[in-house]
C-alpha positions in Angstrom: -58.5 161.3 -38.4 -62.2 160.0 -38.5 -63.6 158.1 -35.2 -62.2 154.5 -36.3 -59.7 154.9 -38.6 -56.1 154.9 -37.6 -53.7 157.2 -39.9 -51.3 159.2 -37.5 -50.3 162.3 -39.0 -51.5 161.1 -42.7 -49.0 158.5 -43.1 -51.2 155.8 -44.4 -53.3 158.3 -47.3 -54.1 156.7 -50.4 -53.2 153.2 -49.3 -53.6 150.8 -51.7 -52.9 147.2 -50.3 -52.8 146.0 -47.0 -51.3 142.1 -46.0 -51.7 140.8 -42.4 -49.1 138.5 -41.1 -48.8 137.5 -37.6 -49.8 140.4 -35.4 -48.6 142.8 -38.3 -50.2 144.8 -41.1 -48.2 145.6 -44.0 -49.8 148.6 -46.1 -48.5 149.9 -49.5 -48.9 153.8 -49.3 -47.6 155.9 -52.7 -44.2 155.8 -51.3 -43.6 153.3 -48.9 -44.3 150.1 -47.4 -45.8 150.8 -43.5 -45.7 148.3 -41.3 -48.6 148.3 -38.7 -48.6 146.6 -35.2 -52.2 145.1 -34.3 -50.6 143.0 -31.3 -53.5 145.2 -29.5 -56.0 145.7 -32.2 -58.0 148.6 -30.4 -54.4 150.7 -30.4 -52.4 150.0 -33.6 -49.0 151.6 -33.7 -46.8 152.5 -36.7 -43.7 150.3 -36.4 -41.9 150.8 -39.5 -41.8 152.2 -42.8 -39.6 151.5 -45.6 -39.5 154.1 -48.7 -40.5 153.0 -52.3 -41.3 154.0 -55.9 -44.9 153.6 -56.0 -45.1 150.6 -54.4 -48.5 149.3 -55.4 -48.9 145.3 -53.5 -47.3 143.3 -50.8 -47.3 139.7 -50.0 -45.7 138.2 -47.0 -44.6 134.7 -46.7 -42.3 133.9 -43.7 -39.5 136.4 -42.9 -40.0 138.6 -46.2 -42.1 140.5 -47.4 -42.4 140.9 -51.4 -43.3 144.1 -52.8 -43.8 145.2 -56.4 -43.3 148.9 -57.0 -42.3 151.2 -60.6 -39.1 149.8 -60.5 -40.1 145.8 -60.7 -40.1 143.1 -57.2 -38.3 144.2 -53.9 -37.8 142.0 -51.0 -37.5 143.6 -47.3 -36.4 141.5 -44.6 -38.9 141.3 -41.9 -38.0 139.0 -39.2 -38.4 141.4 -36.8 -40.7 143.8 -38.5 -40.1 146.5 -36.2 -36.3 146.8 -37.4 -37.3 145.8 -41.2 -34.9 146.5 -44.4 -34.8 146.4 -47.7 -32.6 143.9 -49.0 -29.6 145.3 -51.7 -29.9 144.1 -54.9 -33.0 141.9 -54.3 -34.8 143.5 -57.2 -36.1 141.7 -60.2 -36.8 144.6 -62.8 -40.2 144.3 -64.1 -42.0 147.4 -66.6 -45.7 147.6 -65.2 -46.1 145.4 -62.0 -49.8 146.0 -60.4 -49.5 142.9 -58.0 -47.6 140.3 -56.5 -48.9 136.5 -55.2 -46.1 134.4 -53.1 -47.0 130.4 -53.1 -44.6 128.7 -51.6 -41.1 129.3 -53.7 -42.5 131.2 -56.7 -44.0 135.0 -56.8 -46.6 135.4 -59.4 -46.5 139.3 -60.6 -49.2 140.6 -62.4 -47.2 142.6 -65.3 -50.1 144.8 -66.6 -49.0 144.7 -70.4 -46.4 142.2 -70.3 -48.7 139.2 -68.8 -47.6 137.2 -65.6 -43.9 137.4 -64.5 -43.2 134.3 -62.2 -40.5 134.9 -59.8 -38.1 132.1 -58.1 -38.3 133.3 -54.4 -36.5 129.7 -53.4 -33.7 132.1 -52.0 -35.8 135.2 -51.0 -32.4 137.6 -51.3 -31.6 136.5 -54.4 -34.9 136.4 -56.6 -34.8 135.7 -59.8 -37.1 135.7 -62.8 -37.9 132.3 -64.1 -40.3 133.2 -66.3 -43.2 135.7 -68.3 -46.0 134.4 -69.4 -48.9 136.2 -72.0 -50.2 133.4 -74.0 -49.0 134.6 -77.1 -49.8 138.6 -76.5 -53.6 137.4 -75.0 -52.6 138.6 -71.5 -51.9 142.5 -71.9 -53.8 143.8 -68.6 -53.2 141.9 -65.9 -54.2 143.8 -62.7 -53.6 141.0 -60.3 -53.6 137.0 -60.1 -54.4 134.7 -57.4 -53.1 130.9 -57.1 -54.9 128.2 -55.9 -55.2 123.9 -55.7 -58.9 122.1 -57.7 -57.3 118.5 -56.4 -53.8 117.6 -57.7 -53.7 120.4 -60.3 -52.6 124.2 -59.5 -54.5 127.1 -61.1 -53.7 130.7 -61.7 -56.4 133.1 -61.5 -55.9 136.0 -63.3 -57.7 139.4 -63.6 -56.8 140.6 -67.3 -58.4 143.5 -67.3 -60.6 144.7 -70.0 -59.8 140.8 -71.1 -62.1 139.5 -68.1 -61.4 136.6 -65.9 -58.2 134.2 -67.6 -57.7 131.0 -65.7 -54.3 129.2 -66.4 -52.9 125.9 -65.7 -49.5 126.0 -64.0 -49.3 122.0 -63.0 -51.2 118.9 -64.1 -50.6 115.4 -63.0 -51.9 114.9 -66.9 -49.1 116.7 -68.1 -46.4 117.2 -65.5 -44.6 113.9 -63.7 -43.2 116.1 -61.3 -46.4 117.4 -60.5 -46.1 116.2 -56.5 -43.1 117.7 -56.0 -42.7 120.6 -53.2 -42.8 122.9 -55.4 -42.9 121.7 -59.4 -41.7 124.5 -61.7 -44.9 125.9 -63.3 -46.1 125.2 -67.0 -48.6 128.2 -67.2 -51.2 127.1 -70.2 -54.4 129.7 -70.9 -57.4 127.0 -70.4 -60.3 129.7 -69.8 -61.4 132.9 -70.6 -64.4 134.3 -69.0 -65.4 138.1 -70.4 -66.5 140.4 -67.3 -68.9 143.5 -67.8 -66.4 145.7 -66.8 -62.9 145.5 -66.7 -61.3 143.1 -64.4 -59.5 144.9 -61.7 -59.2 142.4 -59.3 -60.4 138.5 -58.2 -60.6 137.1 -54.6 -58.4 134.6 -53.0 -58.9 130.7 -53.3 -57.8 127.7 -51.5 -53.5 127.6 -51.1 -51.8 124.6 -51.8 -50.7 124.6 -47.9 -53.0 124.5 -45.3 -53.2 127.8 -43.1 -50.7 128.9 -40.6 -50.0 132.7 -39.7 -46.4 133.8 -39.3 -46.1 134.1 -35.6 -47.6 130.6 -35.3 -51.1 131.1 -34.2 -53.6 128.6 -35.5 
């Protein structure tokens, strides 16, 4: 491979999405998730790889990883990332999932034509949806969606494709009493549209509700 890059024997061609946790790199190839050690970042080794339908995002939050693919959300087990698994049954089926957001016990899927699917990760085996959300059919392209905190409120983010930019209320101390809990169950509302040139493919990540911490315990 080219001076720089690191793909042994091909196994990372056409990557799509790549999530660093720890001293590990998760990358979604067209049919697997590959799990990348960067403990030495000059001489990354392949670790692991766990087979998939067309796995297309990953997010990592603690000891899983979440991975949408053709057949909906998965869940692997990485504790010890070099002997990762896919968890049995830990699927929430889902038509046309592009990407997947984790904030603290929810999983925000962008569902392409179906809008946003909100996940309940509380007990990471046993997912479960809790929710879709489209805004009455106005969310029919969502490529991906980011969360983030604007003071006491929490925002979704949401890259509708050739929509533009849709930015949705999830909680509101205006609306919501519960709105300090941990982790309040999310009211999405549509509150803003903002119509790109081009299609919206993708939007950059904003402020988390928690402060940083990676998942080995670094600062």
């Amino acid at each position: 491979y080219p001076r720089g890059a690191f793909n042994p024997e091909g196994v990372l061609n056409e990557a799509s999405n790549i999530m660093i946790a720890g001293v590990y790199a998760y990358i979604t190839t067209p049919n697997a998730l590959v799990i990348v050690s960067i403990n030495d970042p000059l001489n990354p080794r392949v670790v692991n790889r766990i087979n998939l339908r067309g796995p297309k995002a990953v997010a990592v939050q603690f000891r899983y990883a979440f991975v949408v693919d053709q057949d909906g959300l998965k869940v692997v087990d990485v504790t010890e990332p070099e002997h990762a698994r896919l968890i049995d049954g830990a699927t929430v089926q889902l038509s046309d999932a592009h990407d997947v957001y984790v904030a603290r016990t929810y999983a925000y899927v962008a569902n392409g034509k179906d809008g946003i699917a909100i996940v309940d990760v509380e007990e990471p085996e046993h997912p479960r949806l809790d929710q879709t959300f489209n805004a009455d059919g106005k969310l029919n392209d969502v490529h991906q969606v980011k969360v983030a905190m604007t003071n006491a409120s929490l925002f979704a983010y949401v890259a509708d494709g050739k929509n533009g930019l849709r930015i949705l209320q999830l909680t509101s101390p205006e609306t919501m009493p519960e709105y300090a809990g941990f982790s309040p169950r999310p009211r999405p509302v549509l509150i803003a549209t903002f119509k790109t040139k081009g299609e919206a493919l993708g939007i950059s990540k904003g402020l988390d509700r928690d402060r940083a911490v990676d998942e080995s315990g670094n600062q």
